[in-house]
N, C-alpha and C positions, 0 to 999 in steps of 0.2 A: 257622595256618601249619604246614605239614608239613616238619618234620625226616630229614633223611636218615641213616640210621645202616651202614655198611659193617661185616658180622663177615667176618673171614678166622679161620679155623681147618681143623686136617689134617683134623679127623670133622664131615664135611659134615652128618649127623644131626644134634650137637649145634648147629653155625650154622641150619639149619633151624629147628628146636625154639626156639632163641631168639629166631629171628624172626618167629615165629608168632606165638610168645608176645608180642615188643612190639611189632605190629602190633594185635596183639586188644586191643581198646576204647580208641586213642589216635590220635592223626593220625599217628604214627610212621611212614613209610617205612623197614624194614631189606631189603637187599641182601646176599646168602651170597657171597662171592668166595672159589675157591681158590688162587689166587694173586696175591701183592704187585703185581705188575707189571699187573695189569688194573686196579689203581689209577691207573696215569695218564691212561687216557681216561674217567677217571669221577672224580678228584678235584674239580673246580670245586664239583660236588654233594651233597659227600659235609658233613656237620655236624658226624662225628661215627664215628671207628673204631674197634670191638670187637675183638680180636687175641690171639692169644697171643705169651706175652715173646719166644717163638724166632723170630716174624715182624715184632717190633718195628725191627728193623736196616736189615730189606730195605724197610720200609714207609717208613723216612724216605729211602731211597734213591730211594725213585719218589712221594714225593709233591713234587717239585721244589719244597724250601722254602718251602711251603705251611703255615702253624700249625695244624693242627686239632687237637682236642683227638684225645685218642688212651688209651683203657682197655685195660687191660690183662686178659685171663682166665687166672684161675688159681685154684686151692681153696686152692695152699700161699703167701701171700705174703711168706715167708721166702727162697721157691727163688732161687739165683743168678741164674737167666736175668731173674726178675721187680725184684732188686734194680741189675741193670746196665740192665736197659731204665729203669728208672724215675731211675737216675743218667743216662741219656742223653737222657730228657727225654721219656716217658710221664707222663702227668699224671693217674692213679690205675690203683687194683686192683680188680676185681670177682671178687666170687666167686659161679659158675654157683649153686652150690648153697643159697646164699640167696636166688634168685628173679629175677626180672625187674626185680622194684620197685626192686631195686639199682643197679639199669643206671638207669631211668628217673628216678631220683632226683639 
């Protein structure tokens, strides 16, 4: 069964790069979006969204009270942005720089 995973992040390289990566050797479908708002004719599909904290706000804005789980990217998960999105109800942290397996896990 193929899972759909959406990243939004500002450095398109890095959404790229990580979707390459969890596509390579799994059923995983990932989708790069640059912005929150193309989220709502794509949410029914979605399994599953990669973000960063600063995109967390506008994400629950357009995914019209929809639950999906929703990871947050970030190296510091100290930073404010990561501790209010995850008070506002982000349901973990990922960190790019320990790999993909992170995410898939």
């Amino acid at each position: 069964m193929n899972k759909t995973i959406y990243i939004l992040h500002r450095k398109p390289s890095l959404s790229e790069v990580l979707a390459w990566t969890l596509q390579l050797g799994t059923d995983l479908k990932a989708i790069c979006l640059t912005d929150p708002q193309q989220l709502e004719t794509t949410i029914e599909q979605a399994d599953l969204i990669l973000t960063e904290p600063e995109f967390f706000e506008k994400i629950t804005e357009h995914t019209n009270g929809m639950s999906i789980p929703v990871l947050l990217i970030s190296a510091n998960p100290e930073n404010d942005k990561v501790i209010e999105a995850l008070y506002a109800g982000a349901d973990d942290v990922v960190d790019p720089g320990n790999g993909p397996e992170e995410v898939i896990e």
